[in-house]
N, C-alpha and C positions, 0 to 999 in steps of 0.2 A: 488451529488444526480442526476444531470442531467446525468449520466454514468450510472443511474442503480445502485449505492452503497449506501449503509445507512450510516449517518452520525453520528458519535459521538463526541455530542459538549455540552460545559457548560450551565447545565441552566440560559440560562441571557438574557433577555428580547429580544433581535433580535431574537437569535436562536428559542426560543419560538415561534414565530413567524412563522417560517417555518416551527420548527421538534415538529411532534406530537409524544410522547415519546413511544415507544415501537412498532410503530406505522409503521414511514418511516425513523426512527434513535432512537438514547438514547440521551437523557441528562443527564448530571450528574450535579453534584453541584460542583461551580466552583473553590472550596477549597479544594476538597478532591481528592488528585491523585490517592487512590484506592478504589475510585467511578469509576473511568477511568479507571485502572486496570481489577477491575472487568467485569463491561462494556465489555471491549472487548476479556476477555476470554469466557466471555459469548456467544458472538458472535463466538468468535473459535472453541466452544465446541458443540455449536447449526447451523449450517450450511443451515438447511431449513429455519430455523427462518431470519436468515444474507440475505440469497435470495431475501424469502417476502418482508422484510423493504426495499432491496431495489428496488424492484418492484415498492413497494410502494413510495417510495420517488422520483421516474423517473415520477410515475405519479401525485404527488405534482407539481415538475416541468413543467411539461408539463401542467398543467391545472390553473395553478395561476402563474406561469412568465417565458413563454415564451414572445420570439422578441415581438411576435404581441402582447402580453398582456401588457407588459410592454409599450412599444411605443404607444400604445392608453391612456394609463395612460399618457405618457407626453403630447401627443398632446392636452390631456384634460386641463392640469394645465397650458401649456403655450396659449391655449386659454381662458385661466379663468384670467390668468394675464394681456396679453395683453387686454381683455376686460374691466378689472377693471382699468387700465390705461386709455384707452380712455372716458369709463365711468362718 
C-alpha cells in the first residue's frame, strides 16, 4: 500500500482495519479462494479502478501510519507507562 498498490487481503479483523474495501483494496472472505480469484481478475479486467485503489491506499498510508505517526504513538504510550510506574 505504501507503493501506490491496492491490497488484497482476507476479511479478518487487522486487515479491516486498514483496507476500506473497494476503497484502497478488497477484502474477501478468508475461506473462500475464489473470493480471491475473483477479486483479482476483477482488478485485471478493470485497470482504472486497480489505479484509484491504489492511489487511494498510498494515501491511507501516508495519512494514518507513517514514521512520524507511528512514532508519536509510541512516544505516547511509553510516556503513559513510565508515568503510571512512577505514579
Amino acid at each position: 500500500m505504501s507503493l501506490g498498490l491496492l491490497c488484497i487481503a482476507a476479511d479478518i479483523s487487522r486487515n479491516q482495519d486498514l483496507i476500506i474495501d473497494n476503497i484502497n483494496g478488497r477484502l474477501v472472505p478468508s475461506e473462500d479462494p475464489m473470493a480471491l480469484v475473483s477479486s483479482v481478475a476483477f482488478m485485471l479486467n478493470n485497470p482504472e479502478k486497480f489505479v484509484l485503489m491504489g492511489v487511494n491506499a498510498r494515501k491511507t498510508i501516508e495519512s494514518e501510519y507513517s514514521i512520524s505517526i507511528i512514532a508519536d504513538g509510541y512516544m505516547k504510550l511509553y510516556r503513559g507507562v513510565s508515568s503510571a510506574e512512577r505514579g
